[in-house]
TIKEKOL-701642 format. One record per residue: residue in three letters; x, y, z of N, C-alpha, C in turn. Coordinates in nm, 2 decimals, decimal comma, always signed. Layout:
<atoms>
@residuo ALA	n.xx X	n.yy Y	n.zz Z	ca.xx X	ca.yy Y	ca.zz Z	c.xx X	c.yy Y	c.zz Z
...
</atoms>
This chain:
<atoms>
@residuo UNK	n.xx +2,64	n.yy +2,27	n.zz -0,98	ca.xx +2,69	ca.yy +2,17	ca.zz -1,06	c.xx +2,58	c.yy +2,06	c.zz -1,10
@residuo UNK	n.xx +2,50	n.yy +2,00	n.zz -0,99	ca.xx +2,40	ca.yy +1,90	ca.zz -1,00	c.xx +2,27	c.yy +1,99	c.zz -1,04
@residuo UNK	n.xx +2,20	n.yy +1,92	n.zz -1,14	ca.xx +2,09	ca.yy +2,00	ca.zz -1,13	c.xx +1,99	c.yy +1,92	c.zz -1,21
@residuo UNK	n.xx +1,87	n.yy +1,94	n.zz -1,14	ca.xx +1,75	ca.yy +1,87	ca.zz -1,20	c.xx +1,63	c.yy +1,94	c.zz -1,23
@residuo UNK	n.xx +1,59	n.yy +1,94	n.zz -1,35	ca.xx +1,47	ca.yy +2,06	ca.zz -1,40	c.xx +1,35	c.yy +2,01	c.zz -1,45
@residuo UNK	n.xx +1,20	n.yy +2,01	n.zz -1,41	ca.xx +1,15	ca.yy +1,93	ca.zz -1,37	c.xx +1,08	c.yy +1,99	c.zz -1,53
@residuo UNK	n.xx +0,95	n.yy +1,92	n.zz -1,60	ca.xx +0,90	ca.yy +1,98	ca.zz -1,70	c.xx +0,78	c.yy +1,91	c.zz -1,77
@residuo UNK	n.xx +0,65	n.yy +1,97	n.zz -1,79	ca.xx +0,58	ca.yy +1,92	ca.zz -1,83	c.xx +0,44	c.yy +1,88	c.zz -1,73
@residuo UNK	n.xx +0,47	n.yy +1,96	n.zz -1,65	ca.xx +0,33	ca.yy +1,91	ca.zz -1,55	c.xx +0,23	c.yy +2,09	c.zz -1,61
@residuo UNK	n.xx +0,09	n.yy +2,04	n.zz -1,59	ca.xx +0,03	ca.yy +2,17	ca.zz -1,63	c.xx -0,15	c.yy +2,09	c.zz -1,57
@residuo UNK	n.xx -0,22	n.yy +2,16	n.zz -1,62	ca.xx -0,35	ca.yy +2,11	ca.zz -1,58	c.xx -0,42	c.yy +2,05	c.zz -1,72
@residuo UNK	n.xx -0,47	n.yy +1,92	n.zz -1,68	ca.xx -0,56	ca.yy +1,83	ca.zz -1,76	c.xx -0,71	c.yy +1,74	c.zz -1,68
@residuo UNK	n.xx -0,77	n.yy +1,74	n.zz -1,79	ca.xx -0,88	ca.yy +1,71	ca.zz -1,72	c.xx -0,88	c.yy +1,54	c.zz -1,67
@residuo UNK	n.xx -0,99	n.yy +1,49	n.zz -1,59	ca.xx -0,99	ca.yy +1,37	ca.zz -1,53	c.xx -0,97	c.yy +1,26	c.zz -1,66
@residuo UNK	n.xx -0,91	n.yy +1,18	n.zz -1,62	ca.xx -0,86	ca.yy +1,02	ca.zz -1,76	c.xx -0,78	c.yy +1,08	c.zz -1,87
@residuo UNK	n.xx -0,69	n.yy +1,23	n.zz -1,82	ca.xx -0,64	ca.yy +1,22	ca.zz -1,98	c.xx -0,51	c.yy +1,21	c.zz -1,93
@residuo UNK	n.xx -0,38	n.yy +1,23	n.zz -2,01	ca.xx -0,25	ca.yy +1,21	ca.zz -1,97	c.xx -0,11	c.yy +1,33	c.zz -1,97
@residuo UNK	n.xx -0,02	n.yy +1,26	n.zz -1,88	ca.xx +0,05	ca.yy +1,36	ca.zz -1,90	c.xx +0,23	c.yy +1,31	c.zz -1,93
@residuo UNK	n.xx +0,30	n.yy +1,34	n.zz -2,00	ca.xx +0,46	ca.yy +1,27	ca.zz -1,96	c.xx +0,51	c.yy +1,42	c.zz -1,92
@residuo UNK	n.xx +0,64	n.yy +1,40	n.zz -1,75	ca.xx +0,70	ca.yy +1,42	ca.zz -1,74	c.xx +0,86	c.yy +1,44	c.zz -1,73
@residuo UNK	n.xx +0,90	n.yy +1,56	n.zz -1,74	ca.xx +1,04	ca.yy +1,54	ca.zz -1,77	c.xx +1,14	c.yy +1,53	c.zz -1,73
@residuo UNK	n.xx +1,25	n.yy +1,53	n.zz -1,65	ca.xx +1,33	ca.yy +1,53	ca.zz -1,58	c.xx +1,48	c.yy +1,55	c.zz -1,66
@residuo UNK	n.xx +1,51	n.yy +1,69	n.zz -1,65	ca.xx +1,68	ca.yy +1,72	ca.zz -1,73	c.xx +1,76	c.yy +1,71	c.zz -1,65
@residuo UNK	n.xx +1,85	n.yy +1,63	n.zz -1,65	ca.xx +1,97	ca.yy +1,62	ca.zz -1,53	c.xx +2,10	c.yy +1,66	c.zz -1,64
@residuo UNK	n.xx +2,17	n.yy +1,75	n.zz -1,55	ca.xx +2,31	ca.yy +1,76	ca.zz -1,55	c.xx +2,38	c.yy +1,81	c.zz -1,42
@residuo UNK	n.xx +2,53	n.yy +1,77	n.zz -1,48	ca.xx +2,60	ca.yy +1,74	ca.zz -1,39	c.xx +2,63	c.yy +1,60	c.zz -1,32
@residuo UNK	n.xx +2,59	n.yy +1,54	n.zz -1,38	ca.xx +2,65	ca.yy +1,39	ca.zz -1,37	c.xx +2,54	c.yy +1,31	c.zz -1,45
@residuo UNK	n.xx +2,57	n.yy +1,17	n.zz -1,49	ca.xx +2,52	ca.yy +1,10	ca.zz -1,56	c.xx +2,41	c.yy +1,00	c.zz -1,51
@residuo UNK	n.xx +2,25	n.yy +0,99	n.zz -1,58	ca.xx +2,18	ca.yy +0,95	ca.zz -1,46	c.xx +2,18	c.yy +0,80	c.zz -1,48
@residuo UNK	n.xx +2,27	n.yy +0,75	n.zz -1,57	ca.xx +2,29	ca.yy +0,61	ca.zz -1,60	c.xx +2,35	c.yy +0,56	c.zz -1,42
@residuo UNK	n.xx +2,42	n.yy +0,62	n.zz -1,43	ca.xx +2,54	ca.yy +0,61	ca.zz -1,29	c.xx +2,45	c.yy +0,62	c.zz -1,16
@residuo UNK	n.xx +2,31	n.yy +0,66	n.zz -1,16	ca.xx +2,18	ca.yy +0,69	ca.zz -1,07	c.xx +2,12	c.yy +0,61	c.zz -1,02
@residuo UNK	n.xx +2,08	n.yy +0,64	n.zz -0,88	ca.xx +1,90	ca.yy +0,60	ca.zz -0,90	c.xx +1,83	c.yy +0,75	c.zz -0,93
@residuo UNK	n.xx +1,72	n.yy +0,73	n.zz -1,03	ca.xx +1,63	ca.yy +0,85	ca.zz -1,03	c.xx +1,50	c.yy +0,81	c.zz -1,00
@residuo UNK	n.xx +1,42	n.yy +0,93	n.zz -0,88	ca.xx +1,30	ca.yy +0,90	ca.zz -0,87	c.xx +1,25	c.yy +1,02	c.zz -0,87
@residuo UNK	n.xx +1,09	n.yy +0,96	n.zz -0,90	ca.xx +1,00	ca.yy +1,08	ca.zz -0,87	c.xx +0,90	c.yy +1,05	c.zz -0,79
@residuo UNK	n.xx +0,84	n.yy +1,16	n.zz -0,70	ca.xx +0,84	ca.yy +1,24	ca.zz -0,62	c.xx +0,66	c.yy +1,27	c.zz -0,63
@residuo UNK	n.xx +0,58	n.yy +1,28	n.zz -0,56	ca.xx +0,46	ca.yy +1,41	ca.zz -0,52	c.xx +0,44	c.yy +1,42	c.zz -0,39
@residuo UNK	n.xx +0,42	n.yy +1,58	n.zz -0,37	ca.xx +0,34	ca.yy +1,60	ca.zz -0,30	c.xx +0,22	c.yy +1,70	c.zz -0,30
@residuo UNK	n.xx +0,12	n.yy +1,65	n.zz -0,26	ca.xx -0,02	ca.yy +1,71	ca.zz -0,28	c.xx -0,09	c.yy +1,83	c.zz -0,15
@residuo UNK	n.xx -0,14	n.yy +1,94	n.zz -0,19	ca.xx -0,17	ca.yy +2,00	ca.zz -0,09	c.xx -0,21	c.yy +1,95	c.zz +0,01
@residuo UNK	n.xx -0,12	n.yy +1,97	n.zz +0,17	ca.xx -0,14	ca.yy +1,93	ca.zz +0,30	c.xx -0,10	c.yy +1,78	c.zz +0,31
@residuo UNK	n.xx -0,07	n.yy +1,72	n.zz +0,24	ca.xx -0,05	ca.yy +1,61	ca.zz +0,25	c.xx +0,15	c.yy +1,58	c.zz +0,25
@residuo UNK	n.xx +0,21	n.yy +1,45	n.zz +0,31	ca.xx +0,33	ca.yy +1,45	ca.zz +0,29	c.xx +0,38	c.yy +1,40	c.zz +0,18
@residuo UNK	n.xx +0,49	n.yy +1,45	n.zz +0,14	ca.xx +0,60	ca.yy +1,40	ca.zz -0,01	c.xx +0,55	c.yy +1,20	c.zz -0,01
@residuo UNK	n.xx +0,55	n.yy +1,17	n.zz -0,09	ca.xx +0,55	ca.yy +1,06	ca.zz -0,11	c.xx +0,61	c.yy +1,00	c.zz -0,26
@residuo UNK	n.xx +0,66	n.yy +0,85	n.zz -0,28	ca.xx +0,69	ca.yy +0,81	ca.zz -0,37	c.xx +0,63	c.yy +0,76	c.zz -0,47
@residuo UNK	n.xx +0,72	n.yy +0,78	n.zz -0,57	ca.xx +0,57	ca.yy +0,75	ca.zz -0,69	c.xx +0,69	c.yy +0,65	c.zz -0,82
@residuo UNK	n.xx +0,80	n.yy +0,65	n.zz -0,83	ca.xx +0,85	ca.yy +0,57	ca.zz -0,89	c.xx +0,98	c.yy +0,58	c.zz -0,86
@residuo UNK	n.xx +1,09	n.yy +0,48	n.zz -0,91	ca.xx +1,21	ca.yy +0,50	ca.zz -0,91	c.xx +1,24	c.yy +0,41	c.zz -1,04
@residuo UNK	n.xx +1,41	n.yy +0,47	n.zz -1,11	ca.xx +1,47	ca.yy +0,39	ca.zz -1,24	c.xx +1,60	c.yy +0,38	c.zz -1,21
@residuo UNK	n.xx +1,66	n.yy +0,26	n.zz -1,17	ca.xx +1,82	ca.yy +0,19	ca.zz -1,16	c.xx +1,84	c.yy +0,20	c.zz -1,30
@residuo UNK	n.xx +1,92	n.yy +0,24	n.zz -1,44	ca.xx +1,92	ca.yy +0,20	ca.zz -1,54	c.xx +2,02	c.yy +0,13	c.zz -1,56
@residuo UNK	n.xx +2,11	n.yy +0,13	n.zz -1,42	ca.xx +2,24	ca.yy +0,05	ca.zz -1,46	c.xx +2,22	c.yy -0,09	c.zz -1,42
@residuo UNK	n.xx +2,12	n.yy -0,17	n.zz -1,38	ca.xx +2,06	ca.yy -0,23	ca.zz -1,38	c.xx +1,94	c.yy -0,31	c.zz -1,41
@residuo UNK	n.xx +1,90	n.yy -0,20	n.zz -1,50	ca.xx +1,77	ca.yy -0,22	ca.zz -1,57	c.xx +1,61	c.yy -0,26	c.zz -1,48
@residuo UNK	n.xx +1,59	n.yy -0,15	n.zz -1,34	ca.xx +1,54	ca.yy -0,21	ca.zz -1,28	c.xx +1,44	c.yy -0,07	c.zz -1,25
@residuo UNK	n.xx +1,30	n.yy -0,13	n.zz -1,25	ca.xx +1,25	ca.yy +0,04	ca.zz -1,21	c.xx +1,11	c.yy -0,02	c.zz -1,06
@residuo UNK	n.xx +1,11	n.yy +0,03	n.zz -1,01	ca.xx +1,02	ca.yy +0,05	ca.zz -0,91	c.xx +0,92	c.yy +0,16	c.zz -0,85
@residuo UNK	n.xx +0,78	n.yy +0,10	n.zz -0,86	ca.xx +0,66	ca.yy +0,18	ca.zz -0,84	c.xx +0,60	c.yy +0,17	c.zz -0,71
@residuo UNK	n.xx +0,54	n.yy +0,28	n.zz -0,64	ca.xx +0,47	ca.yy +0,27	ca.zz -0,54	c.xx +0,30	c.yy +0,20	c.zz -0,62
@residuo UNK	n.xx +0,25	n.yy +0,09	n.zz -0,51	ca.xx +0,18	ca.yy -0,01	ca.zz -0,53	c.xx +0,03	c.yy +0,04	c.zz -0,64
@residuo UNK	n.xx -0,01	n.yy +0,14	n.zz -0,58	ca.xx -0,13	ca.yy +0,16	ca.zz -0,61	c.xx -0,11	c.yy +0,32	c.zz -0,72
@residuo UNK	n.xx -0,02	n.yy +0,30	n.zz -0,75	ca.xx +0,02	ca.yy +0,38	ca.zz -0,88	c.xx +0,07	c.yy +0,27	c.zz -1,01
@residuo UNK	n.xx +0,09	n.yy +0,16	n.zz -0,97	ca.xx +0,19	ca.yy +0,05	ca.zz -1,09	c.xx +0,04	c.yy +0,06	c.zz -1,18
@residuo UNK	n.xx +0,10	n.yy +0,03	n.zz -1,34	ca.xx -0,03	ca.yy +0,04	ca.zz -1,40	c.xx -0,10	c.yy +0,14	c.zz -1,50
@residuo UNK	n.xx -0,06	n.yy +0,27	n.zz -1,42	ca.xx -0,14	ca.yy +0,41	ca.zz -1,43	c.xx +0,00	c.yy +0,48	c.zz -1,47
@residuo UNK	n.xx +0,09	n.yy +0,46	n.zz -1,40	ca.xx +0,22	ca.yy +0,57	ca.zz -1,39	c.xx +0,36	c.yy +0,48	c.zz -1,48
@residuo UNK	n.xx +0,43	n.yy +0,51	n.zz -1,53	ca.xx +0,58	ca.yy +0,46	ca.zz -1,59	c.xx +0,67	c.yy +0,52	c.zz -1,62
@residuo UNK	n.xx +0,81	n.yy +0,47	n.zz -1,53	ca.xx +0,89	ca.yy +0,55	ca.zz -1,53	c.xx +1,01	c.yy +0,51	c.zz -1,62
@residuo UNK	n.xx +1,09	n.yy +0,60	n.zz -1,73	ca.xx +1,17	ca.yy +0,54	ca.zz -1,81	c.xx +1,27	c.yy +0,67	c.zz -1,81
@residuo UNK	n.xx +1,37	n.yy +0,64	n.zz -1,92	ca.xx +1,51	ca.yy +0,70	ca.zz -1,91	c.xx +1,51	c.yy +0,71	c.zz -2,03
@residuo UNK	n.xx +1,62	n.yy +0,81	n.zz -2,10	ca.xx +1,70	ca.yy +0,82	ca.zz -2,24	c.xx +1,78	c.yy +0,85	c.zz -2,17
@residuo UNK	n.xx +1,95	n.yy +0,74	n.zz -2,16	ca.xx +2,05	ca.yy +0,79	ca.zz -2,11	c.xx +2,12	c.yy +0,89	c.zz -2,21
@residuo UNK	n.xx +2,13	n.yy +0,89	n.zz -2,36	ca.xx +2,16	ca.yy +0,97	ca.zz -2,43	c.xx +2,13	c.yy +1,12	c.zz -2,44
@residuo UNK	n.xx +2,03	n.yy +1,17	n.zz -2,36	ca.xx +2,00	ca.yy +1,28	ca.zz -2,33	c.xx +1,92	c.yy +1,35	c.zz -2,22
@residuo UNK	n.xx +2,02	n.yy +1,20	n.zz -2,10	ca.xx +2,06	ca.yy +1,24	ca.zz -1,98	c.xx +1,91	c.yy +1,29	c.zz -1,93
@residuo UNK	n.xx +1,75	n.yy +1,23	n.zz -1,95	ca.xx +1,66	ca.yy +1,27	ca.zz -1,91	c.xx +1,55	c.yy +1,15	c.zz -1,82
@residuo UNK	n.xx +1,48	n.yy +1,19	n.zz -1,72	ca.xx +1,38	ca.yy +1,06	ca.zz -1,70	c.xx +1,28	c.yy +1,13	c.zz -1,70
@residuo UNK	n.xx +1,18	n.yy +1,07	n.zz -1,76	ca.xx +1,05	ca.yy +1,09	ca.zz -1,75	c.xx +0,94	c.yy +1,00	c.zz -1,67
@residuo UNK	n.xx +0,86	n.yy +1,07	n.zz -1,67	ca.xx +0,75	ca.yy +1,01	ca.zz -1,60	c.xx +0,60	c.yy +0,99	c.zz -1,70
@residuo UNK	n.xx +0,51	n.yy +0,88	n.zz -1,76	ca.xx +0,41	ca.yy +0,89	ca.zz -1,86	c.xx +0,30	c.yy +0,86	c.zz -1,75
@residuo UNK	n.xx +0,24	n.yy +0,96	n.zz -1,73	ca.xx +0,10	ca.yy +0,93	ca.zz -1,60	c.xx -0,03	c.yy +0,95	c.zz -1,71
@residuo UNK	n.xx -0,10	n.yy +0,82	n.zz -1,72	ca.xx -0,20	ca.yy +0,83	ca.zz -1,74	c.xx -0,32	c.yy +0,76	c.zz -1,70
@residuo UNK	n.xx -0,46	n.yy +0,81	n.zz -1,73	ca.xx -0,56	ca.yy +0,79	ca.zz -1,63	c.xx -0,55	c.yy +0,86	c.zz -1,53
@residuo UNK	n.xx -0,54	n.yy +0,97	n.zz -1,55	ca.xx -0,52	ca.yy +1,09	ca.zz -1,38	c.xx -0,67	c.yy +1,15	c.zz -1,36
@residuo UNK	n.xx -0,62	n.yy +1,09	n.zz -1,19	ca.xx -0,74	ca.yy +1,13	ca.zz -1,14	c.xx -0,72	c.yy +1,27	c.zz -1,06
@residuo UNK	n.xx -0,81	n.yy +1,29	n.zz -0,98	ca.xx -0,81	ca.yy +1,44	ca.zz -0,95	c.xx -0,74	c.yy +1,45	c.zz -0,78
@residuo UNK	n.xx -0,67	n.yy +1,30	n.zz -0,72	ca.xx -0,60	ca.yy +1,33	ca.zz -0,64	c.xx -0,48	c.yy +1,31	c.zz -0,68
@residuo UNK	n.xx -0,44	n.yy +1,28	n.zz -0,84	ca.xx -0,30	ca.yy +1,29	ca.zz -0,86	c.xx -0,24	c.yy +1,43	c.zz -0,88
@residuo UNK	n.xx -0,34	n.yy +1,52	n.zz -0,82	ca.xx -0,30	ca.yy +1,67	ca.zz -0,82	c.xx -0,19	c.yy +1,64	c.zz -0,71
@residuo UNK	n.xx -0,08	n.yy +1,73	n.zz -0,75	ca.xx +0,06	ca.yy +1,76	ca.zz -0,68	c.xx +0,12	c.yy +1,84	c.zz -0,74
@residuo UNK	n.xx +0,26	n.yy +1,88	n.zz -0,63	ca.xx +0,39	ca.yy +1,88	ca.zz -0,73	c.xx +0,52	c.yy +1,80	c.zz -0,73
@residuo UNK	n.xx +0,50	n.yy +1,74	n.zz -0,85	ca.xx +0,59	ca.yy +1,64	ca.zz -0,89	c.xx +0,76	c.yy +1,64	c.zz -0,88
@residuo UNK	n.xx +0,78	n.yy +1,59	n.zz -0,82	ca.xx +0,96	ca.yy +1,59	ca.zz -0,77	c.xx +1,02	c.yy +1,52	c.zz -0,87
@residuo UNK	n.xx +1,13	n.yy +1,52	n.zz -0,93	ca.xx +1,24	ca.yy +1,46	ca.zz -0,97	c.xx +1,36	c.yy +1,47	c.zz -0,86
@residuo UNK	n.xx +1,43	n.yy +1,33	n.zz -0,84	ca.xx +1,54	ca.yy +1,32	ca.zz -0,70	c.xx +1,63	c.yy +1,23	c.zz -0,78
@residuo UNK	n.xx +1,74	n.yy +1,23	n.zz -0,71	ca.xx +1,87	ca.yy +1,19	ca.zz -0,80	c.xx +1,96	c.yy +1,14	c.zz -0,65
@residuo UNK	n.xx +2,02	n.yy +1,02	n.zz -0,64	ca.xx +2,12	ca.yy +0,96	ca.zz -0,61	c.xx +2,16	c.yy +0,84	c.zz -0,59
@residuo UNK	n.xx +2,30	n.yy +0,84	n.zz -0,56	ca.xx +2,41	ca.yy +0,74	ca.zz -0,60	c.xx +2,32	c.yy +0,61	c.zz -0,60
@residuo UNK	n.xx +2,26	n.yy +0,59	n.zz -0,52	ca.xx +2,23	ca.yy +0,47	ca.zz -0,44	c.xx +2,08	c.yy +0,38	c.zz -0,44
@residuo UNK	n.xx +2,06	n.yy +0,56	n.zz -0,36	ca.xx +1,93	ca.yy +0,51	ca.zz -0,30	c.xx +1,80	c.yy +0,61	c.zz -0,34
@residuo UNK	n.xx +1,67	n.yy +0,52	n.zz -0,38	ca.xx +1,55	ca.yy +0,55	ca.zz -0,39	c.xx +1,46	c.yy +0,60	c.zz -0,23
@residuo UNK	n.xx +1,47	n.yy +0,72	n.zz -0,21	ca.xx +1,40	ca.yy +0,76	ca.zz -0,13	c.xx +1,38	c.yy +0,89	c.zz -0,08
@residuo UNK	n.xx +1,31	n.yy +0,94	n.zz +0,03	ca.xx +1,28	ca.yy +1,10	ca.zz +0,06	c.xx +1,44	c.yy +1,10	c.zz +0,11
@residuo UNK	n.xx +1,52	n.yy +1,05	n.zz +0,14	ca.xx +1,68	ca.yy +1,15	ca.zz +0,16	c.xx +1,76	c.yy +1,15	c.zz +0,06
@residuo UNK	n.xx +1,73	n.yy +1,14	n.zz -0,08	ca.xx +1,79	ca.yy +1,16	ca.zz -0,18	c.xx +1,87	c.yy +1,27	c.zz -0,20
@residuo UNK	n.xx +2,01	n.yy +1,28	n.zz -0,27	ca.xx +2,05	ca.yy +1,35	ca.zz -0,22	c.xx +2,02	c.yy +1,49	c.zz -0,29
@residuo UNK	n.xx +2,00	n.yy +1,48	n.zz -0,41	ca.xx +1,94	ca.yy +1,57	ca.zz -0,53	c.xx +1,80	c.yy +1,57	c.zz -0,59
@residuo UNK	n.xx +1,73	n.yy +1,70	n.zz -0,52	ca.xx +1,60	ca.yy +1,69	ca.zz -0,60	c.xx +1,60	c.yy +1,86	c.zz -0,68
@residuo UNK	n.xx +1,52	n.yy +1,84	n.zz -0,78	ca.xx +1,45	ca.yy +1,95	ca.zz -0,86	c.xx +1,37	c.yy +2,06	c.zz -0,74
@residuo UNK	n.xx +1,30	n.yy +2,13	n.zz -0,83	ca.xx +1,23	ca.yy +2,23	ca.zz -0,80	c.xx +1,10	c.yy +2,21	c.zz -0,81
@residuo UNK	n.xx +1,07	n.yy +2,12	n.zz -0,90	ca.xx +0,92	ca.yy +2,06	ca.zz -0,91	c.xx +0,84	c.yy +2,08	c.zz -1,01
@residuo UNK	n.xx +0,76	n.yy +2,04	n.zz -1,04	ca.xx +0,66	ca.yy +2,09	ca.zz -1,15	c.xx +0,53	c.yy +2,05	c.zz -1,13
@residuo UNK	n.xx +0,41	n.yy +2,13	n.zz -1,11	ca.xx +0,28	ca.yy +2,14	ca.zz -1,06	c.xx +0,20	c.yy +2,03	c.zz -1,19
@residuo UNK	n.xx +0,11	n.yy +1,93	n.zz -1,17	ca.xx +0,02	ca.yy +1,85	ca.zz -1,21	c.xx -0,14	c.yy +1,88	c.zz -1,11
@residuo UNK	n.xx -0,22	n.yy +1,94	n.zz -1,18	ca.xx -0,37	ca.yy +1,97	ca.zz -1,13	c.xx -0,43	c.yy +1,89	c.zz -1,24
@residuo UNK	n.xx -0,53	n.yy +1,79	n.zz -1,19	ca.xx -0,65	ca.yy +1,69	ca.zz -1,23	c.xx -0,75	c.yy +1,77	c.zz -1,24
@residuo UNK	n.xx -0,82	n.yy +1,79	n.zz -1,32	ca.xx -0,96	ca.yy +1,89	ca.zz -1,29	c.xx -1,05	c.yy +1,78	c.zz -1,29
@residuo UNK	n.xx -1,20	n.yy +1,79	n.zz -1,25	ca.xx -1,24	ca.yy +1,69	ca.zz -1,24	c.xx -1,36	c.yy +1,71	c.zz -1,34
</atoms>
């Protein structure tokens, strides 16, 4: 019933850009928090943004604010991600996570992921 489909990650070279996409159905992600997600080979999941829309409020991990933005179309129920300036440890795979409440690794709905490689 919930389901999140991640889209738009592929390989680009160092400083160029990428937006990601995030389709949710099965509930409405106005009603959400949605975040996203990487994790990079051998390394642990980490956070990289979150979007309250019902509150108009979005939040970045520190040393991403700047480079990375996270926005919503509640009308077609999608969030994206616009990363630009990628460097070659923003290589991952990028998570989309979904719930009621809360911004973090126990969310209760995540995607499948979508691969982002930096070439250098």
């Amino acid at each position: 019933e919930v389901q999140l489909v991640e889209s738009g990650g592929g390989l680009v070279q160092a400083g160029g850009s990428l937006r990601l996409s995030c389709a949710a159905s099965g509930f409405a992600v106005d009603d959400y928090s949605l975040g996203w997600f990487r994790q990079a080979p051998g390394k642990d999941r980490e956070g990289v943004a979150c979007i309250k829309t019902s509150i108009n409020r979005t939040f970045y991990e520190e040393s991403l604010k700047g480079r990375f933005t996270i926005s919503s179309d509640n009308a077609k129920n999608t969030v994206f991600l616009q990363m630009n300036s990628l460097k070659p440890e923003d290589t991952a795979v990028y998570y989309c996570a979904a719930d009621p409440r809360y911004c973090d690794l126990s969310m209760d709905f995540w995607g499948k992921g979508t691969l982002v490689t930096v070439s250098s």
